[in-house]
Structure formats: structure tokens, C-alpha cells
PDB file of N, CA, C and O in Angstrom:
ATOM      1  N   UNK A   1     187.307-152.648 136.981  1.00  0.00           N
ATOM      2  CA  UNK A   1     187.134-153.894 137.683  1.00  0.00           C
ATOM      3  C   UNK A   1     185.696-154.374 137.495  1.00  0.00           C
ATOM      4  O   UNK A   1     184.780-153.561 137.367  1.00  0.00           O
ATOM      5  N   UNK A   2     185.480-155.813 137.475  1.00  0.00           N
ATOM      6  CA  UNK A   2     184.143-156.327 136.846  1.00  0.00           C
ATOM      7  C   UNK A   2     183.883-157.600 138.307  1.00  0.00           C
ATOM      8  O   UNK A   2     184.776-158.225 138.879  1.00  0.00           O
ATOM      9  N   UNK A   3     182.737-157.644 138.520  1.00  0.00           N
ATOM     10  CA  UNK A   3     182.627-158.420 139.979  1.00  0.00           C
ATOM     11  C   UNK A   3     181.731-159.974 138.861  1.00  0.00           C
ATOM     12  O   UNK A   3     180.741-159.661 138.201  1.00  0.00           O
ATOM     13  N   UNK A   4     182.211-161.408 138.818  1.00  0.00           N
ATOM     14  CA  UNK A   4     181.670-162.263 138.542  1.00  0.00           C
ATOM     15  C   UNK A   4     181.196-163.202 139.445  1.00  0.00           C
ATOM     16  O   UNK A   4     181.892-163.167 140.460  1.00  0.00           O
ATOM     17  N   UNK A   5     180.662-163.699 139.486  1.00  0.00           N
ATOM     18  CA  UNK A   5     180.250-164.727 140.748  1.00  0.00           C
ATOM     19  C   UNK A   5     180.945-164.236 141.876  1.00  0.00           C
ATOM     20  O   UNK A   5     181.631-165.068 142.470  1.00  0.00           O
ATOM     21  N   UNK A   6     180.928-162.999 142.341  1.00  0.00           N
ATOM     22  CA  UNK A   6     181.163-162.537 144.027  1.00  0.00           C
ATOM     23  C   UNK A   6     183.097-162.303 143.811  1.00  0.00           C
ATOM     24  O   UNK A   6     183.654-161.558 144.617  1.00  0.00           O
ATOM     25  N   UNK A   7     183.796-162.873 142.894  1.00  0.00           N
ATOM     26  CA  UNK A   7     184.882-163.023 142.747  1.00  0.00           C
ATOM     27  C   UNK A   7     185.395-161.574 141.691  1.00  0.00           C
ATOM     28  O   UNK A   7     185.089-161.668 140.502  1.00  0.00           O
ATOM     29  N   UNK A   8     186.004-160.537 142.058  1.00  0.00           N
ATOM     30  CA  UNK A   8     186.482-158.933 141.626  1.00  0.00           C
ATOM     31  C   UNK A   8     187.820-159.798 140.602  1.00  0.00           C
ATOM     32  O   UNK A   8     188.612-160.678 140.940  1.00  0.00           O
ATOM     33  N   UNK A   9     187.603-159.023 139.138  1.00  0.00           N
ATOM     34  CA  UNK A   9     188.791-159.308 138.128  1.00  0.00           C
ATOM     35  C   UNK A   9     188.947-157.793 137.324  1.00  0.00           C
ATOM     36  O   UNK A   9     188.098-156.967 136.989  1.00  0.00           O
ATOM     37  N   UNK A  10     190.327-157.827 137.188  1.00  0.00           N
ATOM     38  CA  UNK A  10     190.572-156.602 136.638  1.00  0.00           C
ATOM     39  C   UNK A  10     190.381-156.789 135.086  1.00  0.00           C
ATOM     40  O   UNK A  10     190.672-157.828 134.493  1.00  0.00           O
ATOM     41  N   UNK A  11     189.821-155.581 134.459  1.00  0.00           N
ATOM     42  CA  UNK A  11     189.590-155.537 133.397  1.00  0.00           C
ATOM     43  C   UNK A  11     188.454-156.309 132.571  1.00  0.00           C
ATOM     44  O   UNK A  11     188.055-155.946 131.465  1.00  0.00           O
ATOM     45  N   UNK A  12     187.951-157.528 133.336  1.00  0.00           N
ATOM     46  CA  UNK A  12     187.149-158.504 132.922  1.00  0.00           C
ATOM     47  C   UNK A  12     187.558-159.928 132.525  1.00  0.00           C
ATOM     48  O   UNK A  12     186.916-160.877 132.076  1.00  0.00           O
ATOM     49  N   UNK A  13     189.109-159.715 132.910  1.00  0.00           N
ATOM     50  CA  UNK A  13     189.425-161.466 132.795  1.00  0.00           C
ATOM     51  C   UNK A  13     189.278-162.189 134.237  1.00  0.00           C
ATOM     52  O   UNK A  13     189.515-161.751 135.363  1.00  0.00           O
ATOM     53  N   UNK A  14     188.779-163.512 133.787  1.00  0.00           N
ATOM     54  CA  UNK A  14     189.157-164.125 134.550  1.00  0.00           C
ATOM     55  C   UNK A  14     190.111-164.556 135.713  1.00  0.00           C
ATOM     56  O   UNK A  14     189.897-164.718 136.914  1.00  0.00           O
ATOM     57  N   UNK A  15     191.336-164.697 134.880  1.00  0.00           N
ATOM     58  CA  UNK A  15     192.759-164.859 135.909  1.00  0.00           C
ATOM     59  C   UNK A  15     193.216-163.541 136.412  1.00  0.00           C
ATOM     60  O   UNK A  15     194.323-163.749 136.910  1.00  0.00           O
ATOM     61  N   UNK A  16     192.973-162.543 136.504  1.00  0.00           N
ATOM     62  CA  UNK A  16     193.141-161.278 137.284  1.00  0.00           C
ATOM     63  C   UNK A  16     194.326-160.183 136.363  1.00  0.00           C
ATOM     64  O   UNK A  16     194.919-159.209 136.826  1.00  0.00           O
ATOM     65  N   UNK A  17     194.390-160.644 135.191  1.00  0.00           N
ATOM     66  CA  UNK A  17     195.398-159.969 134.577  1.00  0.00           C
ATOM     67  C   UNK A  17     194.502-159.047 133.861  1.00  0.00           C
ATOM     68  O   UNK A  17     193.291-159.191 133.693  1.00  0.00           O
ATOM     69  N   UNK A  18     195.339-157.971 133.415  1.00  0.00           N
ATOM     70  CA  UNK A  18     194.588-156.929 132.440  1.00  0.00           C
ATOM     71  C   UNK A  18     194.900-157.812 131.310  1.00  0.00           C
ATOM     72  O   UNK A  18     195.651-158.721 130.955  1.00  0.00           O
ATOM     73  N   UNK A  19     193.451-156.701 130.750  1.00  0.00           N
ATOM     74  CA  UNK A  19     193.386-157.211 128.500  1.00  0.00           C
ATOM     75  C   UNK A  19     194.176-156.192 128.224  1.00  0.00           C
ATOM     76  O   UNK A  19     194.299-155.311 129.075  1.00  0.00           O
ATOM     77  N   UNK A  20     194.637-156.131 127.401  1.00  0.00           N
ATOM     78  CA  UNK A  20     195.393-155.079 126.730  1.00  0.00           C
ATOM     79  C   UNK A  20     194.339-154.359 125.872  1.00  0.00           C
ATOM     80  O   UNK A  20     193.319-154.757 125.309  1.00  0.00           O
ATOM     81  N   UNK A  21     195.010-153.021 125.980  1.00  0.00           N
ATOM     82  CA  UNK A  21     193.985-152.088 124.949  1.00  0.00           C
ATOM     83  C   UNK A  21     195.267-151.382 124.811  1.00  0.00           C
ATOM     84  O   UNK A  21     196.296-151.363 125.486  1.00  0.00           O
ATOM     85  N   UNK A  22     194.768-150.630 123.391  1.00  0.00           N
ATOM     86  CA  UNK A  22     195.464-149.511 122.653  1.00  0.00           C
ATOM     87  C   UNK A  22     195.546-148.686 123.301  1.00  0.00           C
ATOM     88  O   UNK A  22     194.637-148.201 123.975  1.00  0.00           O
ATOM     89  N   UNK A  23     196.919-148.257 123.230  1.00  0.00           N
ATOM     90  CA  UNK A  23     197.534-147.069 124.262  1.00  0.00           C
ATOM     91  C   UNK A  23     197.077-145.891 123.119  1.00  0.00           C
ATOM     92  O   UNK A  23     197.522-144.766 123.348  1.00  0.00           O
ATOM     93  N   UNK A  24     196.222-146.056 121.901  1.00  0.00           N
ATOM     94  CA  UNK A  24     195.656-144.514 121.640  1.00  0.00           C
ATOM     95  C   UNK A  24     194.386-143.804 122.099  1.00  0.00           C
ATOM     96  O   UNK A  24     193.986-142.640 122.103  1.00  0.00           O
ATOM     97  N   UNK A  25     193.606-145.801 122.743  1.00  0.00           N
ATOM     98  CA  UNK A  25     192.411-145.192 123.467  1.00  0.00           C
ATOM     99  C   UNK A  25     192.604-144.831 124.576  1.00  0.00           C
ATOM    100  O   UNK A  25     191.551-144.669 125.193  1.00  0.00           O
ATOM    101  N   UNK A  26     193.744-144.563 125.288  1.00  0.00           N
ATOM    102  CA  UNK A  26     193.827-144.874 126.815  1.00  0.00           C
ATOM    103  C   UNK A  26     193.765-142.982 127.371  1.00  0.00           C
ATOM    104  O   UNK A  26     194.741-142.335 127.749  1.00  0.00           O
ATOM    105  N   UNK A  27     192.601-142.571 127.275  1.00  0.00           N
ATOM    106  CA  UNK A  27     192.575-141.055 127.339  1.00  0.00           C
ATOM    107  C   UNK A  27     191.523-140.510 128.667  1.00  0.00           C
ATOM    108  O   UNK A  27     190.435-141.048 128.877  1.00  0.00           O
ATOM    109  N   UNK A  28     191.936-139.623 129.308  1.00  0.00           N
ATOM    110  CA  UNK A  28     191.938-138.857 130.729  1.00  0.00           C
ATOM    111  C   UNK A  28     191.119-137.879 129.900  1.00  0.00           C
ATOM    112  O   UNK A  28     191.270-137.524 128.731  1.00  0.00           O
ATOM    113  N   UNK A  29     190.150-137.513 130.874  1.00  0.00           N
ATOM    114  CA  UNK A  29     189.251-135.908 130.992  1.00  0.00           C
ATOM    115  C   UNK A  29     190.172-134.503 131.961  1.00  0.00           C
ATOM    116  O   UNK A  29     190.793-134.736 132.998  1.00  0.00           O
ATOM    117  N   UNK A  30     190.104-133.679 131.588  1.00  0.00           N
ATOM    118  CA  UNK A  30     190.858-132.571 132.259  1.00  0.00           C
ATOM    119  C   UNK A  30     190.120-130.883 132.061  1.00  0.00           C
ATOM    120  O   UNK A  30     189.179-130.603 131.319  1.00  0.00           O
ATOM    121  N   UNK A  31     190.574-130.322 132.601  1.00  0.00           N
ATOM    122  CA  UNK A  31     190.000-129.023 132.359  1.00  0.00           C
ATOM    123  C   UNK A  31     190.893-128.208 132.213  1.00  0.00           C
ATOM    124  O   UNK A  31     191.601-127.859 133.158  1.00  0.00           O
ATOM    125  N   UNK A  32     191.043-127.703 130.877  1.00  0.00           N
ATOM    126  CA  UNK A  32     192.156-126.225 131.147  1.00  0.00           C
ATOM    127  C   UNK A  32     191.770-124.972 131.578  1.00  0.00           C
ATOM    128  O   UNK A  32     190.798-124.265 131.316  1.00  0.00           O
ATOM    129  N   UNK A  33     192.752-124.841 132.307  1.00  0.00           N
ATOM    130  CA  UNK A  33     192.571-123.150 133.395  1.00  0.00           C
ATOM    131  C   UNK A  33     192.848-121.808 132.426  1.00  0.00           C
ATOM    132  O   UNK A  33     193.204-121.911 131.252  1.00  0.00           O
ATOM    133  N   UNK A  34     192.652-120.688 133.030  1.00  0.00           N
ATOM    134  CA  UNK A  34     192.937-120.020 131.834  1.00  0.00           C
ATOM    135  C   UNK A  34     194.219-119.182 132.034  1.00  0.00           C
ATOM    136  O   UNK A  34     194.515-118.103 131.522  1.00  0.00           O
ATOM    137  N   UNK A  35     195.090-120.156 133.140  1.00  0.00           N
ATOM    138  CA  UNK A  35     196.508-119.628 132.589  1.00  0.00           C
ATOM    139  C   UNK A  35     197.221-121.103 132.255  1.00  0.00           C
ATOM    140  O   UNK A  35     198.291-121.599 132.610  1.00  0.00           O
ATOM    141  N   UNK A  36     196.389-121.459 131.606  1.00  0.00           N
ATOM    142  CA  UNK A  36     197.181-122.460 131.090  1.00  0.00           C
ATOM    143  C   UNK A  36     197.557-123.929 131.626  1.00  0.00           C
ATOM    144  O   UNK A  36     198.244-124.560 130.823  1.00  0.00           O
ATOM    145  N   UNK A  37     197.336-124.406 132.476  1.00  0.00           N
ATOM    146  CA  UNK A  37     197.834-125.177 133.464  1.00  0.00           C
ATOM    147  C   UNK A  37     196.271-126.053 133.226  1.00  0.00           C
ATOM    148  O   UNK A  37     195.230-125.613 132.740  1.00  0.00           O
ATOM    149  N   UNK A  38     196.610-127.620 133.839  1.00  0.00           N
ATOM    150  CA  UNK A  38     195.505-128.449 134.178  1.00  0.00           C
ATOM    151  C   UNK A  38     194.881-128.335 135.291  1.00  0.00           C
ATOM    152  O   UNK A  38     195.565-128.141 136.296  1.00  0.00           O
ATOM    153  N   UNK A  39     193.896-128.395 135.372  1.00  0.00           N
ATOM    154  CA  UNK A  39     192.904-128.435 136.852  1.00  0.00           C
ATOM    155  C   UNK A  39     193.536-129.549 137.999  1.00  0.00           C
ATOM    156  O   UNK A  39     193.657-130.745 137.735  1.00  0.00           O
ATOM    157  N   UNK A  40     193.850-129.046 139.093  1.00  0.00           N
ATOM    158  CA  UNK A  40     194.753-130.118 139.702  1.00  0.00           C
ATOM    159  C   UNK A  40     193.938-131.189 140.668  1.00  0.00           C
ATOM    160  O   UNK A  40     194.113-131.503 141.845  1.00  0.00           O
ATOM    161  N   UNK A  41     193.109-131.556 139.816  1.00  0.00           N
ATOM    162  CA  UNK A  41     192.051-132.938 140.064  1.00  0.00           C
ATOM    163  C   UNK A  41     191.421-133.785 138.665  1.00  0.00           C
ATOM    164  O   UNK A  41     191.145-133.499 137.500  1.00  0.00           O
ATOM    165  N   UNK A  42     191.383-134.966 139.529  1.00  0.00           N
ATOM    166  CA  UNK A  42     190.759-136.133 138.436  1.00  0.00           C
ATOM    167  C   UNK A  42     189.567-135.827 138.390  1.00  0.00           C
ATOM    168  O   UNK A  42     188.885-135.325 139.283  1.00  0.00           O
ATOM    169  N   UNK A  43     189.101-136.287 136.734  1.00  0.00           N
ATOM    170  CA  UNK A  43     187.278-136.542 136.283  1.00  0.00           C
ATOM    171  C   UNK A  43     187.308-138.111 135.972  1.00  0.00           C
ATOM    172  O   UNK A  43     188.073-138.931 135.463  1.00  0.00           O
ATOM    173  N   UNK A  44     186.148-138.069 136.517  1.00  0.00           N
ATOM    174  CA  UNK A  44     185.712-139.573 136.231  1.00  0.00           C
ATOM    175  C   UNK A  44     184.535-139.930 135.077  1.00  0.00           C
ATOM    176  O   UNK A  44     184.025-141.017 134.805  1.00  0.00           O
ATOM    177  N   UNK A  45     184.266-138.372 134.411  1.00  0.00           N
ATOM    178  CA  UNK A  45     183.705-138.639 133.126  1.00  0.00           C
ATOM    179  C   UNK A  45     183.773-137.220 132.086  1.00  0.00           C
ATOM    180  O   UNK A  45     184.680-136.522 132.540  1.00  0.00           O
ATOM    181  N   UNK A  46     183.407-136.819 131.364  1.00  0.00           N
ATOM    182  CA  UNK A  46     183.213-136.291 130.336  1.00  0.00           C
ATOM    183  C   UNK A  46     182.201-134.720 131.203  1.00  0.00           C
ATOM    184  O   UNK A  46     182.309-133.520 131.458  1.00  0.00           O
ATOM    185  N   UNK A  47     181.308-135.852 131.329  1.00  0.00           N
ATOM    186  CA  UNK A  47     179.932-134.943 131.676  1.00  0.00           C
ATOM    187  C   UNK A  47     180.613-134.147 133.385  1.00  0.00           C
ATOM    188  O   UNK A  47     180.280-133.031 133.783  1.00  0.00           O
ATOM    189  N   UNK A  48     181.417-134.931 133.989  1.00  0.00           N
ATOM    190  CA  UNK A  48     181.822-134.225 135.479  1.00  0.00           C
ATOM    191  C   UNK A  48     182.492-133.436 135.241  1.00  0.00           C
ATOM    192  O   UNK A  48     182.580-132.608 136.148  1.00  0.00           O
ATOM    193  N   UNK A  49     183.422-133.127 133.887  1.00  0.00           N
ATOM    194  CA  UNK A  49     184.392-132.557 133.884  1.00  0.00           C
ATOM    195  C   UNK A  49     183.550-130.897 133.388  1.00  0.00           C
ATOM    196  O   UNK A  49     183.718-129.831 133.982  1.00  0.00           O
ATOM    197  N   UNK A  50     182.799-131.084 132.353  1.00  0.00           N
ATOM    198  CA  UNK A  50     182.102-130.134 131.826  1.00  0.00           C
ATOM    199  C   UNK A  50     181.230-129.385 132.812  1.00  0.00           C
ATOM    200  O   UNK A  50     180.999-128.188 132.644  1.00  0.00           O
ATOM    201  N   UNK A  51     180.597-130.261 134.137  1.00  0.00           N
ATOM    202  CA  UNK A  51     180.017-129.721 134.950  1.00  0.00           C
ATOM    203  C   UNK A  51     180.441-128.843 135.609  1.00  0.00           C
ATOM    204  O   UNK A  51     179.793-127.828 135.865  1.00  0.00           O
ATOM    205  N   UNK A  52     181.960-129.138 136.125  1.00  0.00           N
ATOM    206  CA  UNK A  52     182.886-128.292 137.153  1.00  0.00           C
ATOM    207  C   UNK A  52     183.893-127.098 136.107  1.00  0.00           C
ATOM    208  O   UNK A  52     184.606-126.381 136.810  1.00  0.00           O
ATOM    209  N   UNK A  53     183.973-126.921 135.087  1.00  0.00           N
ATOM    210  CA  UNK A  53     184.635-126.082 134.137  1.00  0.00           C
ATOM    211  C   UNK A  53     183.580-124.915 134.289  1.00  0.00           C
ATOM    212  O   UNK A  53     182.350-124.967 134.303  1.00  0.00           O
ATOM    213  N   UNK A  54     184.462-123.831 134.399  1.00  0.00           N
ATOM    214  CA  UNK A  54     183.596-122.459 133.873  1.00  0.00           C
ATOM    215  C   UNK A  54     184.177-122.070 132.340  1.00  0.00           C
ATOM    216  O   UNK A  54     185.157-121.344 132.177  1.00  0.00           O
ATOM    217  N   UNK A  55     183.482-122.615 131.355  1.00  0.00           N
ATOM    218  CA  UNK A  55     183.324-122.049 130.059  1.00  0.00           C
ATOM    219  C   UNK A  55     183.380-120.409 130.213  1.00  0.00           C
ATOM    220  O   UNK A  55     184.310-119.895 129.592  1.00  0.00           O
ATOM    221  N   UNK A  56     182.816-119.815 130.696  1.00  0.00           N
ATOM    222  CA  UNK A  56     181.922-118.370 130.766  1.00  0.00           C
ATOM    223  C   UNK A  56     183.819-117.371 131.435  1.00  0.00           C
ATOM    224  O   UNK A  56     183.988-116.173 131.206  1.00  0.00           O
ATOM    225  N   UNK A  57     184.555-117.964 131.949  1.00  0.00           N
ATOM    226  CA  UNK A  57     185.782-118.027 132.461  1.00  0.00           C
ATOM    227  C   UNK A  57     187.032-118.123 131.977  1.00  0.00           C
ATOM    228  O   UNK A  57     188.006-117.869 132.686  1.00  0.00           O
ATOM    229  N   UNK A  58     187.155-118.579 130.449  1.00  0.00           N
ATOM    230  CA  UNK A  58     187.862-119.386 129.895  1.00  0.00           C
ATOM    231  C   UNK A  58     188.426-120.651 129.596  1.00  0.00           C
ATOM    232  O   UNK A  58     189.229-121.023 128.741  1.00  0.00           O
ATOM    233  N   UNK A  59     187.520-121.491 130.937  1.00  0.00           N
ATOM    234  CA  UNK A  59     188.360-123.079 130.903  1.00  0.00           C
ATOM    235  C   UNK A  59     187.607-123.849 130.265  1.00  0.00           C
ATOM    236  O   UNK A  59     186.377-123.803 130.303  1.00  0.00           O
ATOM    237  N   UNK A  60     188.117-124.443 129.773  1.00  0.00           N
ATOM    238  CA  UNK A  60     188.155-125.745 128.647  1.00  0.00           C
ATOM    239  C   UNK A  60     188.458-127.159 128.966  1.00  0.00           C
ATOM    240  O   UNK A  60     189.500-127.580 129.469  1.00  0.00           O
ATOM    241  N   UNK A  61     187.288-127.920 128.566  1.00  0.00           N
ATOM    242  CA  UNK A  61     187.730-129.384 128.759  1.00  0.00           C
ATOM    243  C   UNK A  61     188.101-129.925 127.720  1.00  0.00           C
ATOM    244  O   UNK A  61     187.738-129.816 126.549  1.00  0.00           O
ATOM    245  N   UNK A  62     189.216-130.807 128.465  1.00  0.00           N
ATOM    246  CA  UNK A  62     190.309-131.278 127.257  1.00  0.00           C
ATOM    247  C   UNK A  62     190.204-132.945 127.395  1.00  0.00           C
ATOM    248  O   UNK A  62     189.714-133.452 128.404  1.00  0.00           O
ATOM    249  N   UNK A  63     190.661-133.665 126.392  1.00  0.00           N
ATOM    250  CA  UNK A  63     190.503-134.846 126.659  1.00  0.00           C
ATOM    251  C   UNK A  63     192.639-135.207 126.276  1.00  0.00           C
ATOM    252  O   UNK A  63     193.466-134.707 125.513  1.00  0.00           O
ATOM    253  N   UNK A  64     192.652-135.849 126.887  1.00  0.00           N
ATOM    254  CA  UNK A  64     194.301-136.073 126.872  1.00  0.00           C
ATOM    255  C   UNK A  64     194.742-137.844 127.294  1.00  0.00           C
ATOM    256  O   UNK A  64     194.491-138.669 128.172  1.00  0.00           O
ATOM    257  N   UNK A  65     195.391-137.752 126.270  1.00  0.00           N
ATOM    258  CA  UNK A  65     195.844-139.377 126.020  1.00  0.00           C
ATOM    259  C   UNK A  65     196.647-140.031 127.088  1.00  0.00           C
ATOM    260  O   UNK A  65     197.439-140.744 126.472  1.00  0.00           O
ATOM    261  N   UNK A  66     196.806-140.131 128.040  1.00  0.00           N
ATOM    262  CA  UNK A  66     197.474-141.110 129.106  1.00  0.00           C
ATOM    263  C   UNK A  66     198.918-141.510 129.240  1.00  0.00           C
ATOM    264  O   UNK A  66     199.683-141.447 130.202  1.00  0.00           O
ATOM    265  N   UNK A  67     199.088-141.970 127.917  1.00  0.00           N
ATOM    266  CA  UNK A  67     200.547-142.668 127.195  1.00  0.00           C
ATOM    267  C   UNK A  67     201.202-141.695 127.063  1.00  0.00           C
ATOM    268  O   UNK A  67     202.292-141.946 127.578  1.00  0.00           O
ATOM    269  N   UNK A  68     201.193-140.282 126.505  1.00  0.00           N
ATOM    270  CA  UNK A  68     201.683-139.090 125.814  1.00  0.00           C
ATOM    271  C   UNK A  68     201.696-138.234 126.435  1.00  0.00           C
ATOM    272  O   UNK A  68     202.749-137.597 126.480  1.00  0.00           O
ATOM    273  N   UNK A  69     200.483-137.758 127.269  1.00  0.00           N
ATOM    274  CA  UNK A  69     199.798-136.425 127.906  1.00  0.00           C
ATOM    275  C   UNK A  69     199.552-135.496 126.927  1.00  0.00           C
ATOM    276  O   UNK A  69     199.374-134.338 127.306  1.00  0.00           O
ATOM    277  N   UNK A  70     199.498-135.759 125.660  1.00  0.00           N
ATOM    278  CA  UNK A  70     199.433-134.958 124.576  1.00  0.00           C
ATOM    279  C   UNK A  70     197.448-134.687 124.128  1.00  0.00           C
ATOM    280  O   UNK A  70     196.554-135.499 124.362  1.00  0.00           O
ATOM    281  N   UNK A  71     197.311-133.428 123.520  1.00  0.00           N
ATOM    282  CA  UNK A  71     195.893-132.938 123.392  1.00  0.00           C
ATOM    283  C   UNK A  71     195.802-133.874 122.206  1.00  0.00           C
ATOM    284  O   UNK A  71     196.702-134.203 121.434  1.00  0.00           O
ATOM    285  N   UNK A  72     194.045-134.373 122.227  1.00  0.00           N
ATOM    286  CA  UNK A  72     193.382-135.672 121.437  1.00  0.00           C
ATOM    287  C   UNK A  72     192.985-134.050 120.135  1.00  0.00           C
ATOM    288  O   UNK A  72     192.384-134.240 119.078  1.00  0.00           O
TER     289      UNK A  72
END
């Protein structure tokens, strides 16, 4: 959401509709556990996700496509 003259639009249009983007960019941060399973919380970046992962543990941050749920 983008705030223009005091007035909130999704995505950055004007009339309140989304832009369309490619459903190959449309990709989620995650952390894999080390039995396998996703971390059962949202990241809101790259760097948060890497922060809260224990590497040293086995878990792994994954980046995963939205459209698919499939590994990038």
C-alpha cells in the first residue's frame, strides 16, 4: 500500500485496484525446520528470516513462490 496526497492505494494505483505482477515474482521468505516442515510464522524480509533461523541447528531459509508453494 502507497499513501498519496493523505489518500492509501493498493499497489500504487490510483483507483484502488492492484497492478498486476508476475505470479513468478510473487515469492514468500520461510525457514526450514530440521524435520522438515515450515516455520509456522510469517517474514517480512529476507534479513528477518535469516535473523530468527538457527543455521548452527539445521534450519534453512527458503524463499518459496506464493502461486505454487514450490522451492525458488
Amino acid at each position: 500500500m502507497t499513501t498519496t496526497a493523505g489518500t492509501t492505494t493498493a499497489a500504487g494505483t490510483t483507483d484502488g485496484t492492484l497492478r498486476w505482477q508476475d505470479p513468478r515474482e510473487l515469492t514468500d521468505v520461510g525457514v526450514l525446520l530440521t524435520n522438515g516442515r515450515l516455520a509456522p510464522r510469517r517474514f517480512a524480509s529476507l534479513a528477518e528470516a535469516q535473523a530468527w533461523a538457527r543455521p548452527d541447528a539445521g534450519e534453512q531459509v527458503v524463499e518459496l513462490n506464493t502461486v505454487c508453494q514450490c522451492d525458488l
